[in-house]
N, C-alpha and C positions, 0 to 999 in steps of 0.2 A: 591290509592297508592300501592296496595297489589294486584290486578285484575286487565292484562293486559284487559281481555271484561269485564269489569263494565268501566275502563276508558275513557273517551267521549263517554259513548255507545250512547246517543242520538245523539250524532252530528254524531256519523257513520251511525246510521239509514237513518235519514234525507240525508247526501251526498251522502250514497251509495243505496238510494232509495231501503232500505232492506223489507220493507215490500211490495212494490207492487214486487219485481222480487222473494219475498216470495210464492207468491199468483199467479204469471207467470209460463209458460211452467213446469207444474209438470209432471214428469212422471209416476206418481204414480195413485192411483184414482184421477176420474178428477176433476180439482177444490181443489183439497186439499195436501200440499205439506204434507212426508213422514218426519219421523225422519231422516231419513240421508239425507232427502235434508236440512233439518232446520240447520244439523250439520253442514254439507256444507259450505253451506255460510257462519255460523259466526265463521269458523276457518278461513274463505278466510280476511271476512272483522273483525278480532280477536272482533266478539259481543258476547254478553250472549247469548245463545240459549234458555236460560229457560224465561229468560227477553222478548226475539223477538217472543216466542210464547202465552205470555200470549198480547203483545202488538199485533198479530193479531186474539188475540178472537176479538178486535174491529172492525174488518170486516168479522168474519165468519159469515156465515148462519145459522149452525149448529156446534154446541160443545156438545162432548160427554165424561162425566167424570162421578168421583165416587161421592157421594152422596156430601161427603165433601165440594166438588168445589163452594154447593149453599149453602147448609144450616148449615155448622160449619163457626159461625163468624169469627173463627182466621186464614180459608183458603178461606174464601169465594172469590170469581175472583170477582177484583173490578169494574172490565170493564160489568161485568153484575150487578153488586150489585147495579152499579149506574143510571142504567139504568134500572130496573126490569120491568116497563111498556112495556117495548120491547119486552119482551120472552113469548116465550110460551114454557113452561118444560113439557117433559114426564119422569113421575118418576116410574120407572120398578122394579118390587118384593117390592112395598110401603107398604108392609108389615112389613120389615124389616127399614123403617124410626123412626117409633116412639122412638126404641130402641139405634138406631145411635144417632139422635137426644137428647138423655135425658145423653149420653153420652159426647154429647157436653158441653153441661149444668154440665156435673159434675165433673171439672178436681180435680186433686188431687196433694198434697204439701208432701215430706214425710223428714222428718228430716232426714235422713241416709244421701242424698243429699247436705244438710245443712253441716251436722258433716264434709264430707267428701271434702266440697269443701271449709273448713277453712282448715281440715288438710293438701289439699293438695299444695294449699299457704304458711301456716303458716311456711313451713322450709327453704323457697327459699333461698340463699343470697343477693337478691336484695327485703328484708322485706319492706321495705318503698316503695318499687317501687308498689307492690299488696296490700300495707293494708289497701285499702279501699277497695279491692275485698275481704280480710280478713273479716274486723270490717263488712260489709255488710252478709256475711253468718251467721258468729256468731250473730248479730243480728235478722236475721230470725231463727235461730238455736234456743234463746232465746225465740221468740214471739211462733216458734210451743211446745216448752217445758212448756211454761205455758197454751198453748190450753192443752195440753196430761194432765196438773193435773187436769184438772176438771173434767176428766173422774172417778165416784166414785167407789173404792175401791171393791165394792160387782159388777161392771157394767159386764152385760155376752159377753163373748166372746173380752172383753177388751176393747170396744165399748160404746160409749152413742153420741148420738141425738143430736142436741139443735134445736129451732128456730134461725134461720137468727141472727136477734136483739140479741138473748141470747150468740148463739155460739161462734160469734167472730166479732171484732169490723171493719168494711168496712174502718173508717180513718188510722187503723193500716196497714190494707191489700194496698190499695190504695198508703199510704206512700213506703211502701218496693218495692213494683214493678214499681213507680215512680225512686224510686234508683235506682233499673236495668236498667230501661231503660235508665236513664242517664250514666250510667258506660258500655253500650251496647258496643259504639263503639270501647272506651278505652281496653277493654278483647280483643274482634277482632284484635285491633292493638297488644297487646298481645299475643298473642295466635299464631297470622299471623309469627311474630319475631321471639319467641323462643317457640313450641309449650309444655302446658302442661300434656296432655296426650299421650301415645303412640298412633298412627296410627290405625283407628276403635276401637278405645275403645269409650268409653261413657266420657262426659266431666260433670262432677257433677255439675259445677257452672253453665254450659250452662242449664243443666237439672233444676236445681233450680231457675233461671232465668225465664225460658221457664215457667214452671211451675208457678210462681207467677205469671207472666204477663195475664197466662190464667185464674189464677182465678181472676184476677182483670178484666178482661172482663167479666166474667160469672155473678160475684156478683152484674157489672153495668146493668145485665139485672133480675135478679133473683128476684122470688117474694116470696108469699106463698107458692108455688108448691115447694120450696127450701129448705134442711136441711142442716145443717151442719153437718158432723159425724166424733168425733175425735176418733182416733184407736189408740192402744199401742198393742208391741207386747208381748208376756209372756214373753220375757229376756229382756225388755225395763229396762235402767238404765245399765243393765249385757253385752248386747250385743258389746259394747266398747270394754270392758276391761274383757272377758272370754279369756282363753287361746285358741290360734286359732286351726282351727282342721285340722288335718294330711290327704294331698291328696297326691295320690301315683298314677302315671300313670307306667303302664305295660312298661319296659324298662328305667323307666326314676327316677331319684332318688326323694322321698317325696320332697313336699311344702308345705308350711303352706298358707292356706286362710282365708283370714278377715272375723268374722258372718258378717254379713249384714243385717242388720234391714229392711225388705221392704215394712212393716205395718204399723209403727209407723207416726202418723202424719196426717193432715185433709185431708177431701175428701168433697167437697161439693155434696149433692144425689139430683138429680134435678126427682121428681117423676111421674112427667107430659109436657111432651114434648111441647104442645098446645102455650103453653106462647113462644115460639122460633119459632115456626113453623108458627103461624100466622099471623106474618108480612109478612113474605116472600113470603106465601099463596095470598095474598090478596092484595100485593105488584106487582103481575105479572099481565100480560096480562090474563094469562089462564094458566091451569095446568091439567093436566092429570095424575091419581096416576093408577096403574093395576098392580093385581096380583091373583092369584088362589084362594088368603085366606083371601079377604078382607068383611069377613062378624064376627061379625055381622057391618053391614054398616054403623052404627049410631056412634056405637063404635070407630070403625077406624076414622071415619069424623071427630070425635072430638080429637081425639089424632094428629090425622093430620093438627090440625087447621085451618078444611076448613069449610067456609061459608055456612050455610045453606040452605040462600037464592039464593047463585050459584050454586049449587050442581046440577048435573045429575048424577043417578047413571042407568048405566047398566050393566045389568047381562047375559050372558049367560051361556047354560048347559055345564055341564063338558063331554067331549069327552071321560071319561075312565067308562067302566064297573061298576057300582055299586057295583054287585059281587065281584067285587075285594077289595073292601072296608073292611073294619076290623073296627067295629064300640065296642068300650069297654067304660065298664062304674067303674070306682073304686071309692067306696065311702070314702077310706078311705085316700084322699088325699084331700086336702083342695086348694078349687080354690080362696080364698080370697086373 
């Protein structure tokens, strides 16, 4: 209703045979059409272009993307995901996976979000029209304020721990972002109508939304390897309702800006990548990890959750001078 190319985009597909004259006379490198030729076409035939080119991953040979594309569940290409016996992945600087990976694993909720995406409903004149996009914030508003009290009083740095089971309840989490996603589309026609934030700014509700939805994915996979970690900031409580502080740009007369709380509220810490990573691993045809720094071997293998029993590992000598190496030793840093 709102997107001239999301409107029939399949049946434009299908009529205007968009994905083989996708795949036809490219002028580009050969066999693989260019971003302006994908543009091309779907302002000719008004398709999504982002829609037409995930719908020809399912005849490419070769796709080349950022780490994300395979192994963050919330972006993973479903055209491969469903298919994983198909591929064969090379995964380049796989050194830098375990760390992407365990970020995956550990999205984060933060009440400022919450606060912010009731107030900025709450004064509409069409109140009845948003207040279940209302009563839905102030209700996660609610549920991270009583995660923040269990945080105790003497806890350093404003911080405490829990287990899974201890931390916070999965039927609570589960419920709230079941609500989002039910009131998904209703915001979009919203939003589409009468927009409510300015033009690149950030939209709180979409953020807090966004944000539940992934930790309700991450918790449906998370085990032991998973903590919950609730934070408050040192003006948690103040940060509302402190007087705002004075910004003054050169030329331009003072404004006042809102603190902003951007601490307060859970993070789940996923500590070991291996539990995400090993379906995926073992899931493909074959896989191929390389990079400069992947020893020790055993180390990596298992952060990577690759199979032991599959495993080749080879090694070749490094091309750079030894002498040029800088080998230091400080004891007085702790590699635990």
């Amino acid at each position: 209703e709102r997107c001239d190319y999301a409107a029939d985009y399949h049946d434009k597909v299908r009529s205007g045979e968009l994905l083989d004259r996708l795949w036809a006379g490219s002028e580009g490198v050969e066999g693989a059409p260019t971003v302006d030729e994908v543009v091309s076409l779907s302002r000719e035939h008004k398709a999504c272009p982002f829609a037409l080119t995930l719908d020809g991953v399912e005849q490419a040979d070769l796709v080349i993307g950022d780490f994300n594309y395979l192994f963050d569940p919330g972006v993973r290409l479903a055209q491969v995901d469903n298919q994983l016996s198909d591929w064969v992945v090379i995964v380049d600087e796989a050194h830098n996976l375990p760390d992407r990976a365990m970020g995956y694993g550990s999205p984060e909720v933060l009440l400022s979000h919450a606060e912010q995406a009731g107030d900025l409903l709450m004064d509409r004149p069409d109140f009845a029209r948003v207040r279940p996009f209302v009563e839905l914030a102030e209700d996660a508003a609610d549920w991270l304020r009583a995660g923040v009290a269990r945080i105790p009083q003497n806890a350093r740095d404003g911080e405490a721990a829990f287990e899974l089971g201890e931390g916070l309840d999965r039927r609570e989490v589960r419920e709230l972002a079941d609500r989002f996603d039910g009131l998904a589309i209703d915001y979009a026609l919203l939003s589409a109508s009468e927009p409510l934030v300015p033009q690149g700014e950030s939209d709180p509700w979409l953020e807090l939304a966004r944000s539940m939805i992934r930790l309700r994915s991450a918790l449906d996979r998370a085990g032991e390897e998973t903590v919950s970690l609730w934070r408050k900031d040192r003006r948690y409580g103040r940060a509302r309702h402190e007087p705002r502080q004075q910004l003054s740009l050169v030329g331009s007369p003072a404004r006042e800006a809102p603190i902003v709380d951007h601490t307060t509220g859970l993070r789940l810490l996923c500590r070991d990548p291996s539990g995400l990573l090993r379906p995926i691993m073992e899931g493909l045809d074959s896989v191929v990890c390389m990079s400069a720094t992947l020893t020790p071997t055993d180390f990596y293998a298992r952060l990577l959750g690759l199979d032991a029993d599959r495993l080749t590992v080879l090694e070749r000598p490094s091309p750079f001078p030894p002498e040029n190496r800088s080998v230091m030793v400080v004891p007085s840093v702790s590699t635990q």
